[in-house]
C-alpha angles and dihedrals in degrees: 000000000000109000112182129214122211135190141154101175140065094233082049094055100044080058096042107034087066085050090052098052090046094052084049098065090056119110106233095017112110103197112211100191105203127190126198084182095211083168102037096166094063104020082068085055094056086038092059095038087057088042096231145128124201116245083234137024117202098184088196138056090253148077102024093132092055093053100043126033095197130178095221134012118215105196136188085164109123114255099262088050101057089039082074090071 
């Protein structure tokens, strides 16, 4: 199973970036971690305190289904913004 992650936030990251860590440790389960990076300047700060990079990094609110075909979606992203997808 893929399951994606996606955030955009700092506060969404501090949330996901825990979630992340504990699917990867599931056997079967493949994690694809997406930013859509809404707050770029401090997103990059929890990022690096977590020591982590997203396996993509949108830069912008569009286009992460046609990037990723997942099984499942986890999202902290607030609800316009997943609208979007």
């Amino acid at each position: 199973m893929k399951i994606l992650v996606a955030f955009g936030t700092r506060p969404e990251a501090i949330k996901c970036l825990p979630v992340i860590e504990a699917l990867k440790a599931v056997p079967g389960v493949s994690v694809v971690s997406c930013t859509t990076a809404q707050h770029r300047h401090i997103l990059d700060q929890v990022l690096e305190s977590f020591g982590m990079q997203p396996d993509i990094d949108l830069n912008l609110m569009r286009g992460l289904f046609k990037k990723v075909d997942p099984s499942a979606l986890v999202s902290a992203l607030e609800s316009k913004s997943t609208g979007n997808f």
